[in-house]
py3Dmol code that shows the C-alpha trace and the ligand (Angstrom):
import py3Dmol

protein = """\
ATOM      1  CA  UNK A   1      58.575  38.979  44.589  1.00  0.00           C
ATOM      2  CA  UNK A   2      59.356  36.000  46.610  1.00  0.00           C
ATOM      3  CA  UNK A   3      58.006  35.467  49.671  1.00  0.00           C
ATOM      4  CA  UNK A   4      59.772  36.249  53.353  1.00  0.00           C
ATOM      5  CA  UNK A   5      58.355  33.139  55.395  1.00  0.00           C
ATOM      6  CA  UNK A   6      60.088  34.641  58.926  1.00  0.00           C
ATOM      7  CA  UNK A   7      57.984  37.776  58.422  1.00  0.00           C
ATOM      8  CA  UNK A   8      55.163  35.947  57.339  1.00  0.00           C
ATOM      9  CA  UNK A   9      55.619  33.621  60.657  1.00  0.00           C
ATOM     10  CA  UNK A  10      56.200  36.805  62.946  1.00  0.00           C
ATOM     11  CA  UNK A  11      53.124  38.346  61.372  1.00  0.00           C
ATOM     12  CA  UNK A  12      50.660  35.286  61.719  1.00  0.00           C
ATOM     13  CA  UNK A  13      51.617  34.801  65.390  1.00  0.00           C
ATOM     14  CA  UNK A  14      51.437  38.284  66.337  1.00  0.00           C
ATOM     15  CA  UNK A  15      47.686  38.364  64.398  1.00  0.00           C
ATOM     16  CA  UNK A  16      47.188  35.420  66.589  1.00  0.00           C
ATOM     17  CA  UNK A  17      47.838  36.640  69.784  1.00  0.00           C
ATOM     18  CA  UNK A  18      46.357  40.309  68.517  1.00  0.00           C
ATOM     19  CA  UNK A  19      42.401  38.182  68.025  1.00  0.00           C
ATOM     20  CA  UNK A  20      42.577  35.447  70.815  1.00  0.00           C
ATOM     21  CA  UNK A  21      43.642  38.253  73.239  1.00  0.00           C
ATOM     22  CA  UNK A  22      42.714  36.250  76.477  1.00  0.00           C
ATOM     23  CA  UNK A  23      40.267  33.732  75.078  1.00  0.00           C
ATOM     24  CA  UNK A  24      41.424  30.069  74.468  1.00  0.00           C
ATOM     25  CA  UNK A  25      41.640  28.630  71.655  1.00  0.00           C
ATOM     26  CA  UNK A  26      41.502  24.778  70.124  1.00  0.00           C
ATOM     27  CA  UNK A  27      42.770  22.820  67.222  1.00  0.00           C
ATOM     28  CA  UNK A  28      42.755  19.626  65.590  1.00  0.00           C
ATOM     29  CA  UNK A  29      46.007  18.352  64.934  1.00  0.00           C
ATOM     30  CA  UNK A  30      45.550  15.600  61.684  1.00  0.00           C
ATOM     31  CA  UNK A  31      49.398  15.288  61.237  1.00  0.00           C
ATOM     32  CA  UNK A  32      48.999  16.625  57.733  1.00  0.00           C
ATOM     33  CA  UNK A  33      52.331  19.485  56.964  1.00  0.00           C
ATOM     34  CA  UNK A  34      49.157  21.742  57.436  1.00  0.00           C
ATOM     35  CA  UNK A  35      47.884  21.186  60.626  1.00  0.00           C
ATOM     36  CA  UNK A  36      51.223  20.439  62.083  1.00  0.00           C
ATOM     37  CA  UNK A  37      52.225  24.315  61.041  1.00  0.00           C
ATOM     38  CA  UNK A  38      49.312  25.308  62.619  1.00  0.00           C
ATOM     39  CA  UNK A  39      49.530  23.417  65.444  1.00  0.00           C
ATOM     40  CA  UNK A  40      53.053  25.285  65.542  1.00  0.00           C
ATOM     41  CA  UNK A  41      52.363  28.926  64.692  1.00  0.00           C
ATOM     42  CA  UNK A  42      49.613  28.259  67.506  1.00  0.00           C
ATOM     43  CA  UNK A  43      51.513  27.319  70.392  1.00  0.00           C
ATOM     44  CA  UNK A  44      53.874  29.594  70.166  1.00  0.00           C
ATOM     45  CA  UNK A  45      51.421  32.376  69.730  1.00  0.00           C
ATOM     46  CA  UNK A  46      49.175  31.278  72.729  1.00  0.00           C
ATOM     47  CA  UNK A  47      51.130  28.434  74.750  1.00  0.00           C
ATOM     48  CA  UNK A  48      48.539  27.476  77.172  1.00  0.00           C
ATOM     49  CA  UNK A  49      45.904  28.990  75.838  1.00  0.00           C
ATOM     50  CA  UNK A  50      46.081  26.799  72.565  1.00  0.00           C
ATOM     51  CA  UNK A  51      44.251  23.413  73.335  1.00  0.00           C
ATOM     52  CA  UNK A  52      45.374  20.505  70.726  1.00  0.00           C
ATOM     53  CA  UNK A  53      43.483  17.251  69.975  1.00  0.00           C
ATOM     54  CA  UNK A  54      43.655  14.485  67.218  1.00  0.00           C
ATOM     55  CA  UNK A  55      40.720  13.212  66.545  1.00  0.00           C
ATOM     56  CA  UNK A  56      40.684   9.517  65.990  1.00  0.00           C
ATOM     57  CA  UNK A  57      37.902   9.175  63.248  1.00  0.00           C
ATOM     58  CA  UNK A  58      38.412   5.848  61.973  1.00  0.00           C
ATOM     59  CA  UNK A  59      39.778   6.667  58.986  1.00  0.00           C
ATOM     60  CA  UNK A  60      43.095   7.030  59.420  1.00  0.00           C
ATOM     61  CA  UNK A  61      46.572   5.521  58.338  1.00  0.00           C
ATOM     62  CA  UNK A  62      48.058   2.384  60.563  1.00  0.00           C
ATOM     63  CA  UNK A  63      49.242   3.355  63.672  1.00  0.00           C
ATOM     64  CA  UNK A  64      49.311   7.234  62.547  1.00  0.00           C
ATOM     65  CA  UNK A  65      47.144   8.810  66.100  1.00  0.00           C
ATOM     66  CA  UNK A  66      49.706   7.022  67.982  1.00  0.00           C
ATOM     67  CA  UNK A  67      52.571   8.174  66.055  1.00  0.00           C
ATOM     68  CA  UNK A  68      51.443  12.083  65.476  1.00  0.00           C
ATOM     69  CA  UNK A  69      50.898  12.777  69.342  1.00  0.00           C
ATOM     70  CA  UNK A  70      54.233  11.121  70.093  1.00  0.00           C
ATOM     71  CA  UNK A  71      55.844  13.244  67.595  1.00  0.00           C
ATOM     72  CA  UNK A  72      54.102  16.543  69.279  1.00  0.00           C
ATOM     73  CA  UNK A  73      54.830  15.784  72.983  1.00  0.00           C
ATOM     74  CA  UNK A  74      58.548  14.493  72.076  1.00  0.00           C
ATOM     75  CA  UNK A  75      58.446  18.771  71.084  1.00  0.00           C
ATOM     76  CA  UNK A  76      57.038  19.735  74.328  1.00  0.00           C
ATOM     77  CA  UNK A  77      53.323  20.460  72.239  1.00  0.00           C
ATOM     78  CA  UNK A  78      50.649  18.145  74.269  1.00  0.00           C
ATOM     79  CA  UNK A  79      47.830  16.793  72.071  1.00  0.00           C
ATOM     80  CA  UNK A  80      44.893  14.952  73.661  1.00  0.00           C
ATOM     81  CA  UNK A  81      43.911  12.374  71.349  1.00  0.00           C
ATOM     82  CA  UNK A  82      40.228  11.486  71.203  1.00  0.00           C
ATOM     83  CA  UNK A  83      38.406   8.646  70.484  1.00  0.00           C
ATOM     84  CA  UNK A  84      35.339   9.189  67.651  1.00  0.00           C
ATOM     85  CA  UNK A  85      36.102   6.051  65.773  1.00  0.00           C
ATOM     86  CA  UNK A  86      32.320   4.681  65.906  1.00  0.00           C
ATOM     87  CA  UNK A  87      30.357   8.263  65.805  1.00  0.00           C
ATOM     88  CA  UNK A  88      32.119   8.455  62.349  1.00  0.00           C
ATOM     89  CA  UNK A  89      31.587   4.958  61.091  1.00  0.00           C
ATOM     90  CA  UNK A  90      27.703   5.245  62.163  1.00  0.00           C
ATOM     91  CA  UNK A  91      27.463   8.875  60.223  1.00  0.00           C
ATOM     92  CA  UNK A  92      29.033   7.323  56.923  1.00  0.00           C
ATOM     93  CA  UNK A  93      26.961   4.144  57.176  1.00  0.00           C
ATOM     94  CA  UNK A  94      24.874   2.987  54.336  1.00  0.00           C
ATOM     95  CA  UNK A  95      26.459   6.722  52.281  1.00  0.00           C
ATOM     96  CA  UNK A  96      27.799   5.850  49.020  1.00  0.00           C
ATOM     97  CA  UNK A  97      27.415   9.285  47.094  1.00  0.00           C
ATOM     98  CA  UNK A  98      30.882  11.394  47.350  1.00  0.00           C
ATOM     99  CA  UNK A  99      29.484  14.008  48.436  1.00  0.00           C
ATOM    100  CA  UNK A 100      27.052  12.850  51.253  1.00  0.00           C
ATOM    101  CA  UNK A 101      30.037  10.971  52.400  1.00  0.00           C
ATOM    102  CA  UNK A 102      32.488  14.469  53.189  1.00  0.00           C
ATOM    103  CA  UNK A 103      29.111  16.075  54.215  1.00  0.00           C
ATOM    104  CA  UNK A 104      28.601  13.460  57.016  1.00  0.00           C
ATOM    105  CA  UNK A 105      33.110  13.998  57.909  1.00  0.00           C
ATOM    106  CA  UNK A 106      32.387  17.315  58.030  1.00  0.00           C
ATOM    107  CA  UNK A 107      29.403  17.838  60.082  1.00  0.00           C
ATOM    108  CA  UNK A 108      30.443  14.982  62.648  1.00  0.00           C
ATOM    109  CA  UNK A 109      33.742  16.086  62.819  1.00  0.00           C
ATOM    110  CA  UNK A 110      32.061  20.349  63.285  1.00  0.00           C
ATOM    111  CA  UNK A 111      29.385  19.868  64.488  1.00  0.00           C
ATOM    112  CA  UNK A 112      29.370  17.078  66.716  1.00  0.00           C
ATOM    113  CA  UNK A 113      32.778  15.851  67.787  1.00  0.00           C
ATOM    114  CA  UNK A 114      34.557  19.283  67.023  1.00  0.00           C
ATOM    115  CA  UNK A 115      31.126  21.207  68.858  1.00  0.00           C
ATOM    116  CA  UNK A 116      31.223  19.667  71.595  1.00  0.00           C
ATOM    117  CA  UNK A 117      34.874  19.517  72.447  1.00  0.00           C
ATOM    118  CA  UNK A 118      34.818  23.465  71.738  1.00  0.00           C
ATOM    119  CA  UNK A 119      31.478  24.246  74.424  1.00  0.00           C
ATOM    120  CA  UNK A 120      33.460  21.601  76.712  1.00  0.00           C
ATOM    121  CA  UNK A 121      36.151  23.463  76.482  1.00  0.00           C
ATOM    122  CA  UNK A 122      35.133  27.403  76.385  1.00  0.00           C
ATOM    123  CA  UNK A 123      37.058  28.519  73.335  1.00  0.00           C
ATOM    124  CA  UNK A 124      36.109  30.840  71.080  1.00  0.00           C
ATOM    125  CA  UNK A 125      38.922  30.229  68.380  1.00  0.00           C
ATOM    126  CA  UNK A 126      39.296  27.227  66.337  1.00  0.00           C
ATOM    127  CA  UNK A 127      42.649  27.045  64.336  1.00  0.00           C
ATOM    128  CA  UNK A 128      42.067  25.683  61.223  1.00  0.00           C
ATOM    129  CA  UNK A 129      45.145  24.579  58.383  1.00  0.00           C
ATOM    130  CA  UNK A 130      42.920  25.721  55.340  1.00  0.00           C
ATOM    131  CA  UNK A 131      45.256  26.504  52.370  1.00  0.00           C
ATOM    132  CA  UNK A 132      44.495  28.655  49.165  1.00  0.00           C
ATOM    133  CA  UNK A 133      43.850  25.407  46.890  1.00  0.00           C
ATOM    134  CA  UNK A 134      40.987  24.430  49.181  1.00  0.00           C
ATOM    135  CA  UNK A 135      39.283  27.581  48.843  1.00  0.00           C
ATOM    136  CA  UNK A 136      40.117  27.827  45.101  1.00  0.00           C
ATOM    137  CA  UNK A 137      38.648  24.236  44.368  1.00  0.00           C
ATOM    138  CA  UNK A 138      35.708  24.915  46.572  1.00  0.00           C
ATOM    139  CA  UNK A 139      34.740  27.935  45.292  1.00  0.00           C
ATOM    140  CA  UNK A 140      34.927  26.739  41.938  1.00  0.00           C
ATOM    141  CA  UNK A 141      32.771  24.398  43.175  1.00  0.00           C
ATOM    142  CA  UNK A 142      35.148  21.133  42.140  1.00  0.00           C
ATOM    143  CA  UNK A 143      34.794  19.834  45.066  1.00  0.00           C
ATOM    144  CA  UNK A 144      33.319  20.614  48.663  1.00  0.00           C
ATOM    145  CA  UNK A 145      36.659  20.596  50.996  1.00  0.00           C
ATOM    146  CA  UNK A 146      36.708  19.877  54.637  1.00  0.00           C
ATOM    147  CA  UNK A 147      37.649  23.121  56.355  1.00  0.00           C
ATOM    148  CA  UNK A 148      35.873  26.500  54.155  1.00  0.00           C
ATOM    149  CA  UNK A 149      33.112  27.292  56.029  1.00  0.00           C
ATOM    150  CA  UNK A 150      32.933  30.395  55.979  1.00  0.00           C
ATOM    151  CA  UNK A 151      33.618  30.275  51.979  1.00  0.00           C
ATOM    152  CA  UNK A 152      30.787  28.299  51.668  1.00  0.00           C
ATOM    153  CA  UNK A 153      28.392  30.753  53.230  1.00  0.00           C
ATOM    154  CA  UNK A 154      28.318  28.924  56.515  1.00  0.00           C
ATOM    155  CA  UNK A 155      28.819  31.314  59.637  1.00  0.00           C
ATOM    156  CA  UNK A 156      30.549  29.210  62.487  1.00  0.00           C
ATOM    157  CA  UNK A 157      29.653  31.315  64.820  1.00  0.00           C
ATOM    158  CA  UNK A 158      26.009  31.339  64.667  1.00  0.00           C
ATOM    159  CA  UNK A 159      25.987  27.511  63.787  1.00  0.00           C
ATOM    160  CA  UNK A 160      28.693  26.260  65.577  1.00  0.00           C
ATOM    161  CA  UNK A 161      29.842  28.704  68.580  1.00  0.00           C
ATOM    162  CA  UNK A 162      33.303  29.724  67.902  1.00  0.00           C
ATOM    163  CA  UNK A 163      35.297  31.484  65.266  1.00  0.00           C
ATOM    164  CA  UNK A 164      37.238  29.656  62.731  1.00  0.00           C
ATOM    165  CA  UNK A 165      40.802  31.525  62.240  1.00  0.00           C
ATOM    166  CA  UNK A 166      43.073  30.648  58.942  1.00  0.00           C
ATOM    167  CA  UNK A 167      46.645  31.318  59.038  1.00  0.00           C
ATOM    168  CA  UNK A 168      47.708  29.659  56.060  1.00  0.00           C
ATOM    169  CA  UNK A 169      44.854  30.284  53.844  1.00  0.00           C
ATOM    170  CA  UNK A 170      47.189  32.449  51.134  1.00  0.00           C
ATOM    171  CA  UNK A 171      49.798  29.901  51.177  1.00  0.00           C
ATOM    172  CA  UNK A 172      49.893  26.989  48.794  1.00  0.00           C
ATOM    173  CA  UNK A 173      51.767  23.548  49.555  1.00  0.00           C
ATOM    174  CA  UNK A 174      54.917  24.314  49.104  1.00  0.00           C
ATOM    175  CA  UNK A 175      54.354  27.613  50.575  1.00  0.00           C
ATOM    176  CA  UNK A 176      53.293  25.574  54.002  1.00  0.00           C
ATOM    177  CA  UNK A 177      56.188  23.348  53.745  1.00  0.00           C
ATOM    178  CA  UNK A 178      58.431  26.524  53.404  1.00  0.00           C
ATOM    179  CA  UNK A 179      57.179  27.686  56.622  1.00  0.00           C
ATOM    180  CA  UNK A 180      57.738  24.635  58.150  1.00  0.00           C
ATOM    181  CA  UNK A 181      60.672  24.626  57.758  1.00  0.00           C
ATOM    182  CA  UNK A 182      61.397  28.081  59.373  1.00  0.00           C
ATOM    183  CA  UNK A 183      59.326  26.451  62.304  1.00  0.00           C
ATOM    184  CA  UNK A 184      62.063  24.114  62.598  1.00  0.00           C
ATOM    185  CA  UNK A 185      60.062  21.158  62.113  1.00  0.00           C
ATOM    186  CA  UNK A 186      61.797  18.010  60.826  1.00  0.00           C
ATOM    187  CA  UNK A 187      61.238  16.612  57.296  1.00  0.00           C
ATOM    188  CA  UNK A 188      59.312  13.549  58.941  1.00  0.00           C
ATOM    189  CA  UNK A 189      56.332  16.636  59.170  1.00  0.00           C
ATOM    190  CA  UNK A 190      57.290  19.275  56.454  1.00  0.00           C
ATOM    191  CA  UNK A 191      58.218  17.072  53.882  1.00  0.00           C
ATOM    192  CA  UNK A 192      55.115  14.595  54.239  1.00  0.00           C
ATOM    193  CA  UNK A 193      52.888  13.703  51.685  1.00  0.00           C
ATOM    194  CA  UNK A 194      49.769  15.655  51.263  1.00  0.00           C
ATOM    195  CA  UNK A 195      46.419  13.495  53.236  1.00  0.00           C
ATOM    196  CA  UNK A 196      43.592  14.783  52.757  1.00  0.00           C
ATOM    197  CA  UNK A 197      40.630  15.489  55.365  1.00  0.00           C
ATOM    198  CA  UNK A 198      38.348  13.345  54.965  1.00  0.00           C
ATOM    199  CA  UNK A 199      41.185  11.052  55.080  1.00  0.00           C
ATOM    200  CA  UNK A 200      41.133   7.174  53.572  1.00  0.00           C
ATOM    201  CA  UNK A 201      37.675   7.918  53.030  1.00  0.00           C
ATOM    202  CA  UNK A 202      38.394   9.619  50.145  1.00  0.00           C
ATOM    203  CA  UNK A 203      39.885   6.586  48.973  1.00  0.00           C
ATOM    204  CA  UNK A 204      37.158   4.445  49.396  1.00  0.00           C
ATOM    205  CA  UNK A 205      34.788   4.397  46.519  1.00  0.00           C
ATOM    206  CA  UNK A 206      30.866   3.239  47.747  1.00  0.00           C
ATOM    207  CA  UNK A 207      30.427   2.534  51.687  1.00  0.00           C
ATOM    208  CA  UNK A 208      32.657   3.086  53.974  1.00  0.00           C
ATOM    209  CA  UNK A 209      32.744   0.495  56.689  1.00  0.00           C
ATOM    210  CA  UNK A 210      35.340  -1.010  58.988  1.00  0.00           C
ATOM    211  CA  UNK A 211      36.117  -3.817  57.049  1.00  0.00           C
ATOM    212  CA  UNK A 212      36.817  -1.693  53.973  1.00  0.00           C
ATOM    213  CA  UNK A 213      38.378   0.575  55.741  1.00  0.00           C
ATOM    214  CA  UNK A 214      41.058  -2.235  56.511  1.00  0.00           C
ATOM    215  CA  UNK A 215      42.121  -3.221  53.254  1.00  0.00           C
ATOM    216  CA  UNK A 216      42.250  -0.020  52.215  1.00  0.00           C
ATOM    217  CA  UNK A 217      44.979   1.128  55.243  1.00  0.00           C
ATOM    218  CA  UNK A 218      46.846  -2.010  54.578  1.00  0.00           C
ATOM    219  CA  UNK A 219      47.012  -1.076  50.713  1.00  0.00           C
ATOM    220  CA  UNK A 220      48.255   2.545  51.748  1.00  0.00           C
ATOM    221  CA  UNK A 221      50.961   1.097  53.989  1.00  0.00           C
ATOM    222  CA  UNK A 222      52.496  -1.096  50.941  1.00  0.00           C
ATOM    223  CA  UNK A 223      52.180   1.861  48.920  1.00  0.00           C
ATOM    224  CA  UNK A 224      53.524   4.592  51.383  1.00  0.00           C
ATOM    225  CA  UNK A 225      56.452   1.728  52.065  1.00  0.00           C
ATOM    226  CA  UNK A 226      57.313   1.310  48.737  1.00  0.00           C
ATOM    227  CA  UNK A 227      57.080   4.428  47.140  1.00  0.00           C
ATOM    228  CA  UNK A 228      58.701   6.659  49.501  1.00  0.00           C
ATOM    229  CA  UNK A 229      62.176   6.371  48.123  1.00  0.00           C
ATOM    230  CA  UNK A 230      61.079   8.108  44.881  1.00  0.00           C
ATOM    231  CA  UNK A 231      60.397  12.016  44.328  1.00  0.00           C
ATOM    232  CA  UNK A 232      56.577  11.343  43.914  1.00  0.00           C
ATOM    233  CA  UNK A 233      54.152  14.195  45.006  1.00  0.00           C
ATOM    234  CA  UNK A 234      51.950  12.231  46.395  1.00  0.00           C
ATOM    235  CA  UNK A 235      50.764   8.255  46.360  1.00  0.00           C
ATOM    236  CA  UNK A 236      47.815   6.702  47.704  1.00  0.00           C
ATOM    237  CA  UNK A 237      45.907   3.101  47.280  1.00  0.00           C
ATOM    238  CA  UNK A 238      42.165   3.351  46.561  1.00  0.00           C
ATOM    239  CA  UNK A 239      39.470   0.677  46.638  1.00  0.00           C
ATOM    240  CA  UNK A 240      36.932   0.258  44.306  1.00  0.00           C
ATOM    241  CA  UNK A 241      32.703  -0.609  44.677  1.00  0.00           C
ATOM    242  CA  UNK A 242      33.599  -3.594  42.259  1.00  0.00           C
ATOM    243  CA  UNK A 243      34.624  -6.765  42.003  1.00  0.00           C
ATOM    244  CA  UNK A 244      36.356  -9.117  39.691  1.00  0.00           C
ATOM    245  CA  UNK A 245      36.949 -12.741  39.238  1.00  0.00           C
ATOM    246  CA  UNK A 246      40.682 -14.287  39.989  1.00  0.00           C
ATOM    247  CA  UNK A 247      41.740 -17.674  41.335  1.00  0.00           C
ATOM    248  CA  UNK A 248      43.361 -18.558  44.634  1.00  0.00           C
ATOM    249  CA  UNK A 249      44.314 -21.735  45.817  1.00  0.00           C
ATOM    250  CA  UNK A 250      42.620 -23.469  42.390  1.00  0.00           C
ATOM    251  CA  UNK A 251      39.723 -21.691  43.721  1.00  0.00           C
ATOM    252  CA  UNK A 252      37.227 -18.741  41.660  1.00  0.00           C
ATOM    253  CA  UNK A 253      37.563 -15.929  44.219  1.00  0.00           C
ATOM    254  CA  UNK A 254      35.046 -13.112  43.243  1.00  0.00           C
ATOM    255  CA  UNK A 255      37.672 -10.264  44.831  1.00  0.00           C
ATOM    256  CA  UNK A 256      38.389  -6.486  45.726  1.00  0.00           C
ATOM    257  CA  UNK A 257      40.118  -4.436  43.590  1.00  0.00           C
ATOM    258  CA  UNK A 258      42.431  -2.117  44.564  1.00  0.00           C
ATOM    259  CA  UNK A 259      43.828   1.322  42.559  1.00  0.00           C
ATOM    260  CA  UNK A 260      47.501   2.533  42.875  1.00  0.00           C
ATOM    261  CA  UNK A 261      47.897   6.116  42.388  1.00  0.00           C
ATOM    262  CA  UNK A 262      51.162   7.961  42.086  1.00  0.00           C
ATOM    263  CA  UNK A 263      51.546  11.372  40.556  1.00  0.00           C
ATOM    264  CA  UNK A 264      53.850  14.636  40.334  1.00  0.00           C
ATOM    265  CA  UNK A 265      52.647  17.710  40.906  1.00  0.00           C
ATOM    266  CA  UNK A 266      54.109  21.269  42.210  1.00  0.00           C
ATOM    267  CA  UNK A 267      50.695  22.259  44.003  1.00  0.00           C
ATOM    268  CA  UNK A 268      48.176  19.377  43.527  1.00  0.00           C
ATOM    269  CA  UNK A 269      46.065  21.894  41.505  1.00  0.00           C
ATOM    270  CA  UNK A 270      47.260  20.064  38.187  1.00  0.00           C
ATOM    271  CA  UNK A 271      49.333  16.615  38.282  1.00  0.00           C
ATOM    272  CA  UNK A 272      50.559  14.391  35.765  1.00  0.00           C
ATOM    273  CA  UNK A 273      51.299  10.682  36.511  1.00  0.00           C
ATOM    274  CA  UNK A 274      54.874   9.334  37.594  1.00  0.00           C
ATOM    275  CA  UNK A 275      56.365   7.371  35.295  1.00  0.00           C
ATOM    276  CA  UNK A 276      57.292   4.272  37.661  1.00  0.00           C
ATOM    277  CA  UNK A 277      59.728   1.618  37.913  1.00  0.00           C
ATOM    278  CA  UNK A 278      57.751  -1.425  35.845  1.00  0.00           C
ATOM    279  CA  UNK A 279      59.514  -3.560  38.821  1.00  0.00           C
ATOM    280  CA  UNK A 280      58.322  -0.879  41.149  1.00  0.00           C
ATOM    281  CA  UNK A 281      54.994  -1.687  40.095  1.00  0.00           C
ATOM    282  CA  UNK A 282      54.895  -5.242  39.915  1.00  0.00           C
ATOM    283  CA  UNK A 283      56.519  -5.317  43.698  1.00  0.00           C
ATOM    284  CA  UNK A 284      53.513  -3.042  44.914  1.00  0.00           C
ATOM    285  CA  UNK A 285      51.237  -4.992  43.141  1.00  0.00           C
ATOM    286  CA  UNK A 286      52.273  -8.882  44.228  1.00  0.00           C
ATOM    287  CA  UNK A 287      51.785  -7.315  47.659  1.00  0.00           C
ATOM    288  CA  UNK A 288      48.310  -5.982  47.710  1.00  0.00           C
ATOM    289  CA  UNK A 289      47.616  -8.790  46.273  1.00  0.00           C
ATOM    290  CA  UNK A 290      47.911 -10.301  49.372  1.00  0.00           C
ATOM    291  CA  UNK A 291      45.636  -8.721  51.327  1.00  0.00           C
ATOM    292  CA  UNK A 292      42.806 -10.569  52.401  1.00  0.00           C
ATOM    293  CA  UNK A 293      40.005 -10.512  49.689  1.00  0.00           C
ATOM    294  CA  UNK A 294      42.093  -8.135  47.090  1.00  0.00           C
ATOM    295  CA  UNK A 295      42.803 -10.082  44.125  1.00  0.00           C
ATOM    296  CA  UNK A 296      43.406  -7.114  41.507  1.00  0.00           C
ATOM    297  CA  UNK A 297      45.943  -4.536  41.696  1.00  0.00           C
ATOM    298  CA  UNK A 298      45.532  -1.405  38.951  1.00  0.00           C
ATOM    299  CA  UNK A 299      47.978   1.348  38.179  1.00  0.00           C
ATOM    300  CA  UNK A 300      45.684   5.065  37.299  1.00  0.00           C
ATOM    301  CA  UNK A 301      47.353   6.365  34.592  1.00  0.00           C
ATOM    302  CA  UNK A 302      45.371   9.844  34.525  1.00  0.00           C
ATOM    303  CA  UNK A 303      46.650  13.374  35.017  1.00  0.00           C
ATOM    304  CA  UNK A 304      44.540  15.807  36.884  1.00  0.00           C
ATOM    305  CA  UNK A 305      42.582  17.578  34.704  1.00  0.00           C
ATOM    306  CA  UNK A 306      40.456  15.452  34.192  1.00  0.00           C
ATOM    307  CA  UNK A 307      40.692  13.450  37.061  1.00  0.00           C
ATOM    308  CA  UNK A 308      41.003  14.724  40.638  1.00  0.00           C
ATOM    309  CA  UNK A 309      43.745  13.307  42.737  1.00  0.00           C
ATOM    310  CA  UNK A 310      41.517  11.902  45.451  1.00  0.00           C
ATOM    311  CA  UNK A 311      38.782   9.474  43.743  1.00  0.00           C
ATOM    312  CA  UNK A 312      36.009  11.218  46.112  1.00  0.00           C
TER     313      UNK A 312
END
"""
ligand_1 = """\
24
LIG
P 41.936 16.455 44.583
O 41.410 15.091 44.891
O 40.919 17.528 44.804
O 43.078 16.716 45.648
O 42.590 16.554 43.241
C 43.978 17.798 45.602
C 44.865 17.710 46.812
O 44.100 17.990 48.000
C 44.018 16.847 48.837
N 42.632 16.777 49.261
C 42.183 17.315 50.414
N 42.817 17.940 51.407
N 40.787 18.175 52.566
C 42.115 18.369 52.494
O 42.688 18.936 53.408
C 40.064 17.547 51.600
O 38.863 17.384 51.703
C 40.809 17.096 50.478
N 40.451 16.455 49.344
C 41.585 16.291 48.610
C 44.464 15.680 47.994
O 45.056 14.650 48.775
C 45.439 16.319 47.042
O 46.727 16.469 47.603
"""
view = py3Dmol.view(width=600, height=400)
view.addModel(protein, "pdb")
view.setStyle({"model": 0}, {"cartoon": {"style": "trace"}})
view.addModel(ligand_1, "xyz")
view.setStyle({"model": 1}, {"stick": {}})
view.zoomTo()
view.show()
C-alpha cells in the first residue's frame, strides 16, 4: 500500500511534541533533503523550543554554510552557524584508514562539538535525519554511518547527555523527498543530491588536510555545475592518495588525480553508472584539469555492488 506522507507528517510532529513535552530540543542542519525535513518537521512541532545550528566542519561544499542558513532564515527557520573548521581538521590529521577517518567526524562532531553545544544549551533531544538505508548498511556492517548510535550499541544518553530522536528512520530517499515536498519545501532542498555526513571527506582517499580538501571542493563544483542538467542520482569528484606523471608548460609535473563519479540509482542501496555525454565528459574533465596540481581526470565506471558510492 502506498504511503500517505500528510499522515505520516501529522503523525511525526505530533510524536514530536508528545516526547519533547517542555524540554528543548537541538539539531544540526547539514542542508542534505534529510536534515532540511527534519529541520522542518521540527520547527513546526516545537517552534522555539527547536534550536538549529550548521556546523561548519571544514569539509563542506563552496560557499554551502553560507548558502543553507540563508535559505532557512529567508523561511523564517533561524540557524546559528558554528565555526569547528580546525577542531575537525586537527581530529582527521595524520588518519588515512576509512574508518578511523568517520570515527574521528563522528566523535568530534557527538561528542565534542555536538556535546558541548547540547550541555550549553540544556536540551535533552537531538533531532537527527537518519534514514532506513543508514541503518540497513550499518547493521550489515558495510559501512559505519554517521548518525546510528543507538544501532550500534551506543547509548547517547549515558555517553553523550541527551536523547537522539529519528523521524525519518523508516523512510528511504525518495520517501524523504516525498515528504518534502508536502513540507512545501522548494526543489532547490527536496530535489538535491544526496551528501553524505562525513561530507567531502568521504571523497578524499588518504589524509585529509586543508589543502586537499581544496581541490577536492573545486572538483565537486565543476562536477555539480556540469552535471546538474542531466537526471543523474547523484555525482561527486573524488581524489585519490596517488599520483601520476603529466606535462605542463613543457614541464614533468608529478600530479593529483582526480575521480568523476556519476551514477543512477532509485535508493542508493544499488546503482549502476550513467551512461554520459562523451562531450560531457571531456568538458568536466579539461576543467579539473585545471585545478592547481590535478593533472588526471578519471571517469568510475563501477555499479554498486561491488563498489560503494562514496570511496570511504
Ligand atoms: P555508499 O557510499 O555507502 O553511499 O554507497 C550510499 C549513499 O549514502 C550516502 N552516504 C552517507 N550519507 N552519512 C550519510 O548521511 C554517511 O556517512 C554516508 N556515507 C555515504 C552516499 O552519498 C550515497 O548517497
Amino acid at each position: 500500500m502506498a504511503m500517505d506522507y500528510r499522515e505520516f507528517v501529522q503523525t511525526q510532529i505530533a510524536e514530536l511534541k508528545n516526547t519533547v513535552g517542555d524540554a528543548t530540543a537541538i539539531n544540526a542542519l547539514s542542508g542534505g533533503v534529510d536534515s532540511s525535513v527534519v529541520t522542518v518537521l521540527g520547527h513546526r512541532a516545537l517552534g522555539k523550543r527547536l534550536r538549529t545550528v550548521f556546523v561548519d566542519n571544514a569539509l563542506m561544499r563552496e560557499g554551502e554554510p553560507q548558502r543553507v542558513v540563508a535559505t532557512f532564515t529567508q523561511m523564517g527557520i533561524p540557524v546559528e552557524l558554528i565555526d569547528a573548521r580546525q577542531e575537525f581538521l586537527d581530529a582527521l590529521a595524520g588518519l588515512t584508514d576509512p574508518e578511523e577517518k568517520r570515527q574521528a567526524i563522528t566523535e568530534t562532531f557527538y561528542a565534542k562539538v555536538f556535546g558541548r553545544l547540547v550541555r550549553e544549551s540544556g536540551a535533552k533531544f537531538l533531532l537527527h535525519g537518519t534514514i532506513l538505508t543508514d541503518i540497513d548498511e550499518t547493521v550489515a556492517g558495510i559501512k559505519r554511518q554517521h548518525n546510528i548510535l543507538s544501532q550500534l550499541g551506543i547509548d547517547p544518553e549515558k555517553e553523550y547527555g541527551y536523547q537522539v530522536l529519528e523521524p525519518l528512520k523508516t523512510l528511504r530517499k525518495d520517501g524523504v523527498r516525498a515528504v518534502a515536498k508536502v513540507l512545501g519545501l522548494g526543489p532547490e532542498l527536496s530535489e538535491r543530491i544526496p551528501f553524505p555526513g562525513p561530507a567531502l571527506a568521504a571523497r578524499i582517499v588518504g589524509e585529509v588536510t586543508a589543502e586537499r580538501l581544496e581541490t577536492v571542493r573545486a572538483a565537486t563544483a565543476i562536477v555539480e555545475e556540469e552535471l546538474a542538467d542531466g537526471k543523474a542520482f547523484q555525482y561527486l569528484a573524488v581524489l585519490l592518495n596517488d599520483r601520476a606523471t603529466g606535462i605542463r608548460d613543457n614541464q614533468r609535473e608529478f600530479g593529483q588525480i582526480v575521480v568523476v563519479r556519476c551514477i543512477d540509482s532509485l535508493d542508493a542501496r544499488t546503482a549502476t553508472v550513467t551512461r554520459l555525454e562523451w562531450d560531457k565528459l571531456e568538458r568536466v574533465c579539461e576543467r579539473i584539469v585545471q585545478i592547481k596540481g590535478v593533472n588526471r581526470c578519471l571517469y568510475d565506471l563501477t555499479p554498486k555492488p561491488p563498489a560503494t558510492v562514496e570511496y570511504i
